[in-house]
C-alpha positions in Angstrom: 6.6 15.0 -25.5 6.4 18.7 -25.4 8.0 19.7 -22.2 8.3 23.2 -20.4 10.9 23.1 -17.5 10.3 26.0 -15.0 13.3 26.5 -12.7 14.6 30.0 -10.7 18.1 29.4 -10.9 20.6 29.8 -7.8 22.9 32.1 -7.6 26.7 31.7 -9.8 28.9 32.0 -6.4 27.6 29.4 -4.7 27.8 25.6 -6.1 24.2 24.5 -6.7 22.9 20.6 -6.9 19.7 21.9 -8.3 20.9 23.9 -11.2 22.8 21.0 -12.0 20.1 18.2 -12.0 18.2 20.4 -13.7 20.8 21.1 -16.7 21.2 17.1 -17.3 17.4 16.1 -16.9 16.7 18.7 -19.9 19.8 17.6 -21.6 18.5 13.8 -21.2 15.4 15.1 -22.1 16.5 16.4 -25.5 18.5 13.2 -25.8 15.5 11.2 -25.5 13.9 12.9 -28.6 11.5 15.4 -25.9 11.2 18.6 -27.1 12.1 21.3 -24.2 11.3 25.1 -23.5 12.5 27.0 -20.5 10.8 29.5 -18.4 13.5 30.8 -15.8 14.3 33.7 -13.8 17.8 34.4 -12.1 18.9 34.9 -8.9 22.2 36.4 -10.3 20.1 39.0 -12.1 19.0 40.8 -8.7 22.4 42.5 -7.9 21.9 44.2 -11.3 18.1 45.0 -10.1 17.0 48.7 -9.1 15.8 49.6 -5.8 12.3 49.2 -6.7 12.5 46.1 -8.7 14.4 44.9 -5.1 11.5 45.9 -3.1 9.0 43.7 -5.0 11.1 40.3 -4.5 9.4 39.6 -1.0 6.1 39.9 -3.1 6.9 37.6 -5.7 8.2 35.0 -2.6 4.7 34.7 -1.7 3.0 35.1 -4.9 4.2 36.5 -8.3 1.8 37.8 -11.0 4.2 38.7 -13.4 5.8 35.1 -13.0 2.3 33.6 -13.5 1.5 36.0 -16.6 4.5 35.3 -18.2 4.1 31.5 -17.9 0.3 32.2 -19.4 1.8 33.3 -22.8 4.4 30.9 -22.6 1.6 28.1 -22.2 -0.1 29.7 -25.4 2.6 29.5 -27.2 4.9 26.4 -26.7 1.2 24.4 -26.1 3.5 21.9 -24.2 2.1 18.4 -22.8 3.3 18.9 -19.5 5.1 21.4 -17.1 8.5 20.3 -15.1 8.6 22.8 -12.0 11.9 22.8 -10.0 13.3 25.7 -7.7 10.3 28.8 -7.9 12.0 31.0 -5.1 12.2 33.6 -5.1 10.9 35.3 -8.4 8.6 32.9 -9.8 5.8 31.3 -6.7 3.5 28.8 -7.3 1.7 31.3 -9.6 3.6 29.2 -12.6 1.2 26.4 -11.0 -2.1 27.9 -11.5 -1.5 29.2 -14.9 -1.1 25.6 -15.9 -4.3 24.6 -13.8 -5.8 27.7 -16.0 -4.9 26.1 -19.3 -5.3 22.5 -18.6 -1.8 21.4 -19.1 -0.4 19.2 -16.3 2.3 19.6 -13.9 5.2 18.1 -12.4 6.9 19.5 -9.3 10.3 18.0 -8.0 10.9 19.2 -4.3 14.6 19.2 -4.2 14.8 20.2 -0.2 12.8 21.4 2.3 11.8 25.0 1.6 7.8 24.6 1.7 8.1 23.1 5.6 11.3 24.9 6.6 11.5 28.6 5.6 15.9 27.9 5.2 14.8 25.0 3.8 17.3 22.5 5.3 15.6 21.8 8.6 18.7 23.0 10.0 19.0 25.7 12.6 22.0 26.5 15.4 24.6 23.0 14.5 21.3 20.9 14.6 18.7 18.7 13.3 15.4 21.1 13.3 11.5 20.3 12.7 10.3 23.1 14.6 8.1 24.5 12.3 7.3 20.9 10.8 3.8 20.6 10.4 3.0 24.0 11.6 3.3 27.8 11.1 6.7 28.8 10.6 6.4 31.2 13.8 10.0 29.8 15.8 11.7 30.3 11.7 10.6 34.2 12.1 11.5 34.4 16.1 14.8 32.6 15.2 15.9 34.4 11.9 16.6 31.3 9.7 16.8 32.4 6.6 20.1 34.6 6.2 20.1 35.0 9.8 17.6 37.9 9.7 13.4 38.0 11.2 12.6 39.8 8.6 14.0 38.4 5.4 12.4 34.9 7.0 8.9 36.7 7.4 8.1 36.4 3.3 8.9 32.7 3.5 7.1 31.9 6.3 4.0 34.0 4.9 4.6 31.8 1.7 4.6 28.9 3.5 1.3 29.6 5.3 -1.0 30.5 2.4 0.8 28.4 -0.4 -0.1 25.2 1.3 -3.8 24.8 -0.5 -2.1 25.5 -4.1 0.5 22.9 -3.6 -1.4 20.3 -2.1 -4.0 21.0 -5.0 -2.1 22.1 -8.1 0.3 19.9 -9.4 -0.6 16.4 -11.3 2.3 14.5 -9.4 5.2 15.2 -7.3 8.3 13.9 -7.2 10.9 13.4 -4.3 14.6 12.6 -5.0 14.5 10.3 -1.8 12.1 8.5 0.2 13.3 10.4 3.6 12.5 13.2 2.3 9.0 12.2 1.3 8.6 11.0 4.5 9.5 14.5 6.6 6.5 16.2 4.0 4.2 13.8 6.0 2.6 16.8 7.5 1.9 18.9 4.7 -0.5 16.3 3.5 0.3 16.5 -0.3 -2.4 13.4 -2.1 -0.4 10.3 -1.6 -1.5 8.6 -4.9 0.0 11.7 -7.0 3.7 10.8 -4.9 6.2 9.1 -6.9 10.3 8.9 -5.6 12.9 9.1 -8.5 15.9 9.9 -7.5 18.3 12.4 -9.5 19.5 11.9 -12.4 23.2 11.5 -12.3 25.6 11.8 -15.2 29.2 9.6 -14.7 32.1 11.0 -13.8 34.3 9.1 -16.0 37.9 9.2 -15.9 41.1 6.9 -15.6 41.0 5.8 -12.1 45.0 6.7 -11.0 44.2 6.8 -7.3 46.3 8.3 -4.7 46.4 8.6 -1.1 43.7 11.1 -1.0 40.4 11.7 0.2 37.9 14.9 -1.1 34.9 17.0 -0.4 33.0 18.3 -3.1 30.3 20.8 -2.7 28.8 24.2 -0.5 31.4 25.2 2.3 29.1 25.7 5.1 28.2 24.7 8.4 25.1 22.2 7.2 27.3 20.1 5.2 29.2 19.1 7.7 32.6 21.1 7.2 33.2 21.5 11.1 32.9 18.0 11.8 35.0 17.3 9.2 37.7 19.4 9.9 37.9 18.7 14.0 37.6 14.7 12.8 40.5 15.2 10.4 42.8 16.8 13.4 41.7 14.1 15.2 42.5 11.2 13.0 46.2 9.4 12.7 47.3 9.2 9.4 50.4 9.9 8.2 49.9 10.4 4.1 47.0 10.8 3.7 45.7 14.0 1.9 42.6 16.2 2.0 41.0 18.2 -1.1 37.7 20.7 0.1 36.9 22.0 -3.1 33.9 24.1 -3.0 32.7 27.6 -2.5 30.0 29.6 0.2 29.9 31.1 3.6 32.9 29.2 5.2 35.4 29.6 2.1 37.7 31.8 4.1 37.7 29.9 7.5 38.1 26.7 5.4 41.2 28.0 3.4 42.4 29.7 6.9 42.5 26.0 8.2 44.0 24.4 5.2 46.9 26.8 5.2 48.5 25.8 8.3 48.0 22.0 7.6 50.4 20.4 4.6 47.9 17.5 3.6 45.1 19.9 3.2 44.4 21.4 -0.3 41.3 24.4 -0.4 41.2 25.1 -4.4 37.9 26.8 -4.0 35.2 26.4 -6.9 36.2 23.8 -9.8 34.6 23.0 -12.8 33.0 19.7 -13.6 35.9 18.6 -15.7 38.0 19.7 -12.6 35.9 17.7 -10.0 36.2 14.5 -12.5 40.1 14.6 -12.1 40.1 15.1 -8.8 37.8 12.1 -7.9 39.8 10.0 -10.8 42.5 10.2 -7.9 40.5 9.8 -4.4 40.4 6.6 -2.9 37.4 7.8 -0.4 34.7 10.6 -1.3 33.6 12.2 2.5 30.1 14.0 2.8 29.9 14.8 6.5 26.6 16.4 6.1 25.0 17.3 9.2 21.6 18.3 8.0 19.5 15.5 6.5 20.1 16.1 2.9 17.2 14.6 0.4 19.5 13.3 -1.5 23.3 12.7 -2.0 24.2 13.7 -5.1 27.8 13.9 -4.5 27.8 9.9 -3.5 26.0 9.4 -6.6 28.8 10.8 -8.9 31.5 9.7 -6.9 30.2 5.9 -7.2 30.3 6.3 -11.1 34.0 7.0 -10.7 34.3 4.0 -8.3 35.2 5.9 -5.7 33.1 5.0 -2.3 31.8 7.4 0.0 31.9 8.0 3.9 28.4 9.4 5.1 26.3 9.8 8.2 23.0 7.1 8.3 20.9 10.0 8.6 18.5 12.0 5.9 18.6 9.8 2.2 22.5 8.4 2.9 21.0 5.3 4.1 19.0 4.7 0.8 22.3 5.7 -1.4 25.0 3.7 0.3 24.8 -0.2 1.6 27.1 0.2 4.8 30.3 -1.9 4.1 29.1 -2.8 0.8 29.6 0.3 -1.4 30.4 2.6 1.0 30.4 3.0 4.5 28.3 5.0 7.0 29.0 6.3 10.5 26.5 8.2 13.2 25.4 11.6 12.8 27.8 13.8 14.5 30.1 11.5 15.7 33.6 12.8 14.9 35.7 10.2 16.8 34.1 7.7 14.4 34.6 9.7 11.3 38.1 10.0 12.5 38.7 6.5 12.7 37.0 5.9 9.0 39.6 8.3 7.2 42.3 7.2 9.1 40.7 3.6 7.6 41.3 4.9 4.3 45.1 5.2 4.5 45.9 2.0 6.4 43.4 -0.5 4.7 43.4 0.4 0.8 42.3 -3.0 -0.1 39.1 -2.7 1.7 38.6 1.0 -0.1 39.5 -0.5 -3.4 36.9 -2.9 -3.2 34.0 -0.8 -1.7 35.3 1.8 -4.6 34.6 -1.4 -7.2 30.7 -2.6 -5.7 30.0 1.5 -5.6 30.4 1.5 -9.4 28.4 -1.6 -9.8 25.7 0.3 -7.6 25.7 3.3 -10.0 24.9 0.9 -13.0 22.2 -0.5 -10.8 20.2 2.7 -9.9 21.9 5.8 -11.4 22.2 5.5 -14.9 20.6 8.2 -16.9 19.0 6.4 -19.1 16.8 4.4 -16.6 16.2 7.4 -14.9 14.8 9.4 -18.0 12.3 6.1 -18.1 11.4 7.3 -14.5 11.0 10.2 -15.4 8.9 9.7 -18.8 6.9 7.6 -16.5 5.7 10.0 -14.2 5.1 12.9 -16.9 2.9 9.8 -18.6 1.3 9.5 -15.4 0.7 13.7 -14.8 -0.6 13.9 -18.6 -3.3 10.8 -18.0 -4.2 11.8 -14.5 -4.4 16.2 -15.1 -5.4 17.1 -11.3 -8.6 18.4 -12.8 -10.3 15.5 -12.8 -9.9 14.9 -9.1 -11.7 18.1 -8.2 -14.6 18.7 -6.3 -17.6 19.9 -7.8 -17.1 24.0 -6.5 -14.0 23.7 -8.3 -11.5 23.6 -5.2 -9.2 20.9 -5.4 -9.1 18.1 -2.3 -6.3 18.8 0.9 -7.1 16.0 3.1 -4.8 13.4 0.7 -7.8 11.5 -0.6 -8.8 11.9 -4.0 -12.4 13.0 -4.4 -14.8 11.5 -6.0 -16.6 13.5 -8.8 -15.2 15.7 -12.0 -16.4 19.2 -12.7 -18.7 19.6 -14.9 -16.8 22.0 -17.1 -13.6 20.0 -17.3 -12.8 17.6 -20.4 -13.3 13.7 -19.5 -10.1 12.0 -18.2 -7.6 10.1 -21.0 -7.8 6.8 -18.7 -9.4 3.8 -21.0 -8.6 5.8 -24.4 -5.2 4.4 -25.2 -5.0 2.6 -28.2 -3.1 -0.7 -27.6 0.1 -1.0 -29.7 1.1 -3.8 -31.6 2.9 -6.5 -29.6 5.2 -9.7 -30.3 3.3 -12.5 -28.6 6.2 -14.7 -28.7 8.3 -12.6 -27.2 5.8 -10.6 -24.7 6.9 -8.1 -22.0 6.2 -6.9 -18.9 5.6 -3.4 -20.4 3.6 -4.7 -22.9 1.2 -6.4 -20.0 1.2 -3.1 -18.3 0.4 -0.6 -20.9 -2.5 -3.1 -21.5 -3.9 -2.9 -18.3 -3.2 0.4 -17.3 -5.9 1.5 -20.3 -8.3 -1.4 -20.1 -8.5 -1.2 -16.0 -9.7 -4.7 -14.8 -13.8 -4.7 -15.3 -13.9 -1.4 -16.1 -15.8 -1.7 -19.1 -18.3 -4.5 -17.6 -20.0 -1.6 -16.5 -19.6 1.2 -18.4 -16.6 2.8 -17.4 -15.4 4.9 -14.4 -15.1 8.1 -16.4 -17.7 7.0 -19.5 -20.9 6.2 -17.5 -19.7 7.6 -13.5 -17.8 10.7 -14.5 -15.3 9.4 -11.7 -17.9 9.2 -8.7 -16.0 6.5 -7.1 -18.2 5.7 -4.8 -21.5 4.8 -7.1 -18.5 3.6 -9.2 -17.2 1.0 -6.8 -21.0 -0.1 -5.7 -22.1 -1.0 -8.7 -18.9 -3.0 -10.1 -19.1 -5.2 -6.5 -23.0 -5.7 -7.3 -21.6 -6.9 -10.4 -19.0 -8.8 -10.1 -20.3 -10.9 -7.0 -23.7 -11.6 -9.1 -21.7 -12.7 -11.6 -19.4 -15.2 -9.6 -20.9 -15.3 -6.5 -18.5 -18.3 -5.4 -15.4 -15.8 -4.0 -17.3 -14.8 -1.1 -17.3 -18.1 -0.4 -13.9 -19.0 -1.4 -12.3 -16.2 0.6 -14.0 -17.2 3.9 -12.0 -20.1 3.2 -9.0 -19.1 3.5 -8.9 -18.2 7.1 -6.7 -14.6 6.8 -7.7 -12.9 10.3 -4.3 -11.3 11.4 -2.3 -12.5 9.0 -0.3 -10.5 6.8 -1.6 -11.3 3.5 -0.1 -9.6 0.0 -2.3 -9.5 -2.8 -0.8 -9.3 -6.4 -2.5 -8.0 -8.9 -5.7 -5.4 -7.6 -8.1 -4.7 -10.1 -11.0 -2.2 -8.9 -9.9 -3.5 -5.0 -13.1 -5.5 -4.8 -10.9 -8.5 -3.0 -9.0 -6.2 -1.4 -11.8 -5.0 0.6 -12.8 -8.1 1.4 -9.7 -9.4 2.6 -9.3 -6.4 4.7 -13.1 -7.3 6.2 -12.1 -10.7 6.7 -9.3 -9.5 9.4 -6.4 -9.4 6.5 -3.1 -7.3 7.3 -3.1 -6.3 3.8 -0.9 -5.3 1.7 -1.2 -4.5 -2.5 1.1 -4.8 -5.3 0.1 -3.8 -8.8 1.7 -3.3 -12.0 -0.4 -0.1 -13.0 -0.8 3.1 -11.3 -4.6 3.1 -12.3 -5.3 0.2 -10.2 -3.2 1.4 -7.2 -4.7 4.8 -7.4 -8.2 3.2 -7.2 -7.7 1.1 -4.7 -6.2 3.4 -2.6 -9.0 5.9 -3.1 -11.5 2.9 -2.2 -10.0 1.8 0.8 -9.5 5.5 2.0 -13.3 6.4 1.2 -14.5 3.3 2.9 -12.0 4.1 5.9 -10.0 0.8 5.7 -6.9 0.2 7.3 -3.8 -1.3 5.2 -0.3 -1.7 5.4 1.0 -0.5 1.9 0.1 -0.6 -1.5 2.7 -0.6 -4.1 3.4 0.0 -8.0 5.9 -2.7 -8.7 6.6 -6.1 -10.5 5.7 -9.4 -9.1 8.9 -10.1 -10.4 10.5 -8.0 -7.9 8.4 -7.2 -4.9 9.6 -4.4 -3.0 9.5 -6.3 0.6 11.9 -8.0 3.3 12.3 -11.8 2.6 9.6 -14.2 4.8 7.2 -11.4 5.0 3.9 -13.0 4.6 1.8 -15.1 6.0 -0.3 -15.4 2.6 -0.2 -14.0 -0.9 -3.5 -13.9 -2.8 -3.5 -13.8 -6.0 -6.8 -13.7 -8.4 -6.7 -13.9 -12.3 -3.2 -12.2 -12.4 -0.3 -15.0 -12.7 -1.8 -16.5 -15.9 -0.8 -13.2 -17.2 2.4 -13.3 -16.6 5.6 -13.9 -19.4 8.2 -14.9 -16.4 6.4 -16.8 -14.6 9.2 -18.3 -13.5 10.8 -15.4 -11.5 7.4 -14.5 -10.2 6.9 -17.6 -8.0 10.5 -17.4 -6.8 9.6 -13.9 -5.6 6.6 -14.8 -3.8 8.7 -18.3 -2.4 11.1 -15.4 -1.3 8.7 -13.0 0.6 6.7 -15.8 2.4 7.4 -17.3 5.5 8.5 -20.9 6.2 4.7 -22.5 6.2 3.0 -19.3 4.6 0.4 -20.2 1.5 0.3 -19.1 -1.8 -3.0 -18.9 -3.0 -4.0 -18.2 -6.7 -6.8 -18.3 -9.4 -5.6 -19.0 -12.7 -7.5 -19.8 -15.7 -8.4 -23.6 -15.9 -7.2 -25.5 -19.3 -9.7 -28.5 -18.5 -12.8 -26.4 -18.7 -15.7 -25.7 -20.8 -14.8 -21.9 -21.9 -11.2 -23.5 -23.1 -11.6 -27.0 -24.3 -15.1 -26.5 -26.2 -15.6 -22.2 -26.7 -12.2 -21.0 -27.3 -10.9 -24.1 -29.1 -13.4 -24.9 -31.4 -16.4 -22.5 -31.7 -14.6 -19.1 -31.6 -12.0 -20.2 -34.3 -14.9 -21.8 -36.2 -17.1 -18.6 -36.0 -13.7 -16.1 -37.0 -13.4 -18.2 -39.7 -16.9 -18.0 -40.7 -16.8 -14.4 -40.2 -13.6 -13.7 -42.1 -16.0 -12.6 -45.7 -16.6 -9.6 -43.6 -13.6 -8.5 -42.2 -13.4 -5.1 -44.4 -16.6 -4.5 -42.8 -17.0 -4.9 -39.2 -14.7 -2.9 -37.4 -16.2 -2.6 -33.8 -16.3 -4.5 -30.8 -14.7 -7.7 -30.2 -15.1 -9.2 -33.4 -14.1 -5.9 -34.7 -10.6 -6.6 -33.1 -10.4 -10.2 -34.0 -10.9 -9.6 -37.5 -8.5 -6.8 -37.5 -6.1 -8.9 -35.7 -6.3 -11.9 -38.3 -5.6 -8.9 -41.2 -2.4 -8.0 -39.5 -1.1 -11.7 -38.9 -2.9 -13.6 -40.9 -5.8 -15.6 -40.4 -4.1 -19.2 -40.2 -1.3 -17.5 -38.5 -4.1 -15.7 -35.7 -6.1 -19.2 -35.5 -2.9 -21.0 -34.2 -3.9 -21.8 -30.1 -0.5 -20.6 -28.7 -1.8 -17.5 -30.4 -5.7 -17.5 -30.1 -5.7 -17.7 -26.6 -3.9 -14.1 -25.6 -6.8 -12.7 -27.5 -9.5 -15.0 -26.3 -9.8 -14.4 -22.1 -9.3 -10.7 -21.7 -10.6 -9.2 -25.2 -8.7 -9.2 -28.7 -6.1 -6.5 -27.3 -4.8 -8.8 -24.3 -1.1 -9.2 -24.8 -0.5 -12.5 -22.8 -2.9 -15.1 -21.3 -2.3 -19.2 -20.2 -4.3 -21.8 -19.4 -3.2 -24.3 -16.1 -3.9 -27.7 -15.2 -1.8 -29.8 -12.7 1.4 -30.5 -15.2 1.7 -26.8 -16.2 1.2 -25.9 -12.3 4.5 -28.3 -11.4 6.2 -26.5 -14.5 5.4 -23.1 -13.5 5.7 -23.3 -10.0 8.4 -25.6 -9.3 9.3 -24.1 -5.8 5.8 -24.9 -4.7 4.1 -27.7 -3.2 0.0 -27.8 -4.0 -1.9 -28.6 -1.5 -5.5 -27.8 -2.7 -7.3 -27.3 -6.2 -10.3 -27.0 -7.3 -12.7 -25.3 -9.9 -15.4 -22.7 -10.0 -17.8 -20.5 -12.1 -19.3 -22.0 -15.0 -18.5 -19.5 -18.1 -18.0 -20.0 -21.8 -19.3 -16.9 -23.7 -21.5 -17.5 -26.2 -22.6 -20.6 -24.8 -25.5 -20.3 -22.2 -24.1 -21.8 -19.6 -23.4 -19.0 -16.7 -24.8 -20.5 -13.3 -25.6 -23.7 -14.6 -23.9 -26.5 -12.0 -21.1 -28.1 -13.4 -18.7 -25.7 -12.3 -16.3 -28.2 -10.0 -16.0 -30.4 -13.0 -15.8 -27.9 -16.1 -15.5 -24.2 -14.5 -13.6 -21.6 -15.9 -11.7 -20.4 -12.7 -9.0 -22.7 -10.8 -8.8 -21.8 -7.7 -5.2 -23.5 -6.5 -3.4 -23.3 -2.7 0.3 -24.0 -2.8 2.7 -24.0 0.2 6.6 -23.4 -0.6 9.5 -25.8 -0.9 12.0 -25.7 1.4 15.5 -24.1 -0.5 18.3 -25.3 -0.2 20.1 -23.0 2.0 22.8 -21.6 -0.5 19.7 -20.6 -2.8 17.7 -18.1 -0.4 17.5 -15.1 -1.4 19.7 -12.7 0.8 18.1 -9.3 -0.3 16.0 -7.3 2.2 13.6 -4.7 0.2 13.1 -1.6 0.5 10.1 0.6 -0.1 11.8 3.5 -1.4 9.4 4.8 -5.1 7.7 4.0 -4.7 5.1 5.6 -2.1 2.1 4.8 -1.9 1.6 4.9 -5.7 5.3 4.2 -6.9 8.7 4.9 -6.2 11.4 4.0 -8.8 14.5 4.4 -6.2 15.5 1.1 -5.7 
């Protein structure tokens, strides 16, 4: 990909996070084979400006035309395939933004803190926690002064704040937040949920040969946010003997802090270091302290000190809790609490053991979550996401994007048709089929989308007519799930449905009196669904981007999980139904529809006439390139035509189209294999269907229908094999959230 990162970088004297995530994404970037342009401005550049050119800067805080020029020609040059936006005060504004909306290139914002709902952008204010101006104009940030202590050099960022909002709830193609706290405190500025995603920063190790001594250390901005106060009244306060203390760091406090450290032997105040400097100094801490005070969105100190194997000590407060697994990999105490803070680093002196092994899951942690090379995949994903989902075709028809968080329902006119449905399915092993495979397949052939034409093709995205027209069609066509879902009996229970489609069950599970909740493995279905539910003003618990090899919720969570046409495509199948075991409680139901292998479409259509008719339609396989004979002859080219006849190959291609990577067939010995943690307690078959044979509402369908419909209830475990994790939905926002 062609990427442009836009970023105002922070000033040199003071330590910045930002400028430093932002140096190793575009370094990973480049790694990964991207290619990268900048477009930056510099905060260091201002001392150097004239008076005049000073004047201007509260301008450009609330809206810069040179910034947004400048990115213009930048845009017409570079062409890139998407725009990475970072930090844009104070030179740069969301002008950047709608120079991208101008040319039709995507963007990508990461909010790194707090700046568009706190003016000082730490919702911090006095010692304290603050959301005064959460939610609302930043009045009490002007009466108070927050930013550098001063009413009027607040006033431009609270103006910015104030007539920004429509332009960044309407502008950017996705958004990302480094933490799911911090998503959570945008609540109010009600940016469109389904263009959410949580990735936390990328983090590069801090390698080094551990030779640790009796020391603990504080990396980062010396001032009275991050908790240096606390930490400096809980270290007089704790009893150790030789134990020793390294602030390193620069900003507001640097002279009170190396006042303090002077009169105390232990304490070491070596001001700013350099990354190669920060490495050695953590190669020798047993303990890592960030005392923060101010709900930081993200830890990235904790994050570099667990690639050293060094745990951390942190308040459970802001995005620590989501970072560190208290006594696990580190250890968290109350917000503000300096008597318990105390008590931890006098801890770290007297129980090295403990710290040693905290030090050793930490680094197991950071191969878990952190790596860079799984979080570039995050990150790929979400640009993949921006480029096939542009904002434009979300807007209304006056050409003003949506701000109530729902996605709206037609294109404009004048705007090119979306990307969604155009991907050209790549080549896959069948033998040795992934999950990605699966999901790249579904994510451009949306389930039923092209029974009727296509959401973009024949709607121009007009979700409603959309959505009322696929329902017409699909419950003509198998009129039996009405039925079958009446059966079930889901009025308040919570129910989880894998697997989404167009949301046609969902809604009818939610009608029914479901507590519903949705797991996909593509962002197209979750985005519709969500965008049907929310037109048809539908209530719901969650709906999540994720595996049903790993579902993002607390063990014995369900009462039901639904599942229709999805497990029988599914490689680890295996995993799948120990997942669902997991999140279902003790006499909860697992209720599927899986393709049936004694049925007509199987045992007589796919088995014998298709591979009969390929094979009598193999003289023209230079010639007919289209539809889905099209594919199957150009399938048999590639393979080979004995090789493509061969069932445990025929069959992918033969239930979902030519281009489906995966696809089984069940009866009762491969529902005992597959699903050996489950007990079935009903079966039965429905909808009469083998294409070309004209069979479709004929009766027969109990005996030879298509569409087993199964209801399993779980086996007990024995006790040393449940599952001890608890979820957590982190990424994955309503649309997805790659944190955990």
């Amino acid at each position: 990909m062609r990427v442009l990162v836009v970023h105002n970088r922070y000033r040199s004297a003071s330590p910045s996070g930002e400028n430093r995530v932002v140096d190793q994404e575009t370094a990973a970037l480049l790694r990964a084979g991207h290619q990268v342009e900048h477009y930056e401005r510099l905060s260091d550049d201002i001392e150097d400006f004239t008076l005049r050119q000073k004047t201007v800067i509260p301008g450009q805080v609330v809206w810069s035309p040179s910034a947004g020029r400048e990115m213009s020609a930048l845009l017409s040059s570079f062409k890139p395939d998407v725009v990475h936006a970072h930090n844009l005060f104070p030179m740069i504004s969301p002008s950047v933004l709608q120079a991208c909306r101008r040319h039709l290139v995507p963007s990508v914002v990461t909010l790194h803190n707090y700046r568009l709902i706190c003016p000082s952008g730490d919702l911090f204010r006095d010692g304290a926690i603050c959301h005064d101006c959460v939610g609302r104009l930043p009045v009490p940030a002007v009466r108070h002064g927050c930013y550098r202590d001063s009413s009027v050099a607040t006033m431009p960022l609270a103006i910015a704040a104030a007539t920004q909002r429509k332009a960044w709830q309407g502008l950017p193609s996705a958004y990302i937040f480094i933490s799911a706290a911090q998503r959570d405190l945008f609540s109010g500025l009600a940016l469109p949920d389904n263009r959410c995603f949580v990735k936390h920063n990328l983090v590069y190790p801090m390698v080094a040969e551990r030779r640790t001594e009796t020391l603990v250390v504080y990396i980062g901005r010396l001032n009275e946010a991050k908790g240096l106060p606390l930490l400096m009244e809980a270290w007089d306060k704790a009893p150790t003997q030789n134990l020793k203390l390294v602030i390193a760091g620069g900003g507001p406090m640097d002279r009170e802090v190396r006042d303090w450290a002077r009169s105390r032997p232990a304490v070491e105040a070596p001001g700013l270091l350099s990354r190669d400097e920060c490495v050695d100094l953590l190669s020798r801490a047993r303990a890592a302290i960030v005392p923060s005070q101010w709900q930081e969105p993200f830890g990235l100190v904790i994050a570099e000190a667990m690639s050293a194997c060094v745990p951390s000590i942190a308040p459970s407060h802001g995005s620590f809790p989501e970072l560190i697994t208290d006594g696990e990999d580190g250890v968290l105490f109350p917000p503000g609490d300096v008597a318990a803070l105390a008590k931890l680093i006098a801890e770290v002196e007297h129980d090295p053991e403990r710290w040693e092994r905290l030090g050793r899951n930490a680094s197991g942690t950071y191969q878990r979550r952190f790596t860079p090379e799984a979080n570039v995949e995050q990150l790929e994903a979400v640009y993949r996401f921006a480029i096939e989902h542009p904002v434009w075709i979300e807007m209304g028809g006056n050409g003003s994007a949506s701000t109530d968080g729902k996605a709206p329902m037609t294109v404009q006119d004048d705007l090119p048709a979306s990307p969604v449905n155009r991907k050209k399915p790549r080549v896959v092993d069948h033998a040795t089929v992934s999950e990605s495979d699966i999901a790249g397949f579904w994510e451009a052939h949306p389930c039923g989308d092209e029974m009727i034409g296509g959401l973009v093709e024949r709607y121009g995205a007009d979700f409603e007519t959309f959505f009322s027209s696929y329902d017409e069609m699909r419950y003509a066509t198998e009129s039996h799930i009405p039925r079958c879902l009446d059966q079930l009996g889901v009025k308040g229970q919570k129910v989880l449905e894998i697997g989404l489609g167009q949301g046609a069950e969902s809604e009818q599970l939610i009608r029914r009196g479901a507590l519903w909740t949705g797991l996909d493995l593509t962002s197209e279905s979750v985005r519709r669904v969500q965008i049907r539910l929310e037109l048809k003003g539908l209530p719901y618990e969650a709906i999540w981007r994720g595996s049903a090899t790993q579902i993002p919720a607390p063990d014995s969570s369900f009462d039901v999980v639904f599942s229709h046409g999805v497990f029988h495509h599914v490689p680890d199948i295996l995993s799948a139904q120990s997942e669902v075991h997991r999140v279902l409680k003790p006499g909860g139901r697992l209720v599927v529809m899986l393709y049936a292998r004694r049925s007509l479409n199987y045992q007589v259509t796919i088995r014998i006439l298709r591979r009969a008719g390929l094979v009598a339609a193999w003289p023209l396989h230079g010639l007919v390139r289209r539809g889905h004979l099209g594919g199957h002859l150009r399938n048999a080219e590639r393979e080979g035509l004995a090789s493509y006849l061969r069932m445990e190959r025929f069959l992918h291609a033969n239930t979902d189209g030519p281009a489906n990577p995966y696809a089984r067939v069940y009866g009762a010995g491969d529902l005992k294999r597959d699903f050996p943690e489950f007990e079935i307690t009903k079966m039965h078959k429905e909808f009469m269907h083998a294409p070309p044979l004209p069979v479709h509402g004929l009766p027969g369908g109990r005996l030879m229908g298509w569409h087993l419909w199964v209801e399993m209830v779980p086996l007990q475990r024995p006790q040393s094999a449940k599952g001890r994790r608890t979820g957590s939905r982190e990424v994955e926002s309503d649309v997805v959230d790659f944190s955990s």
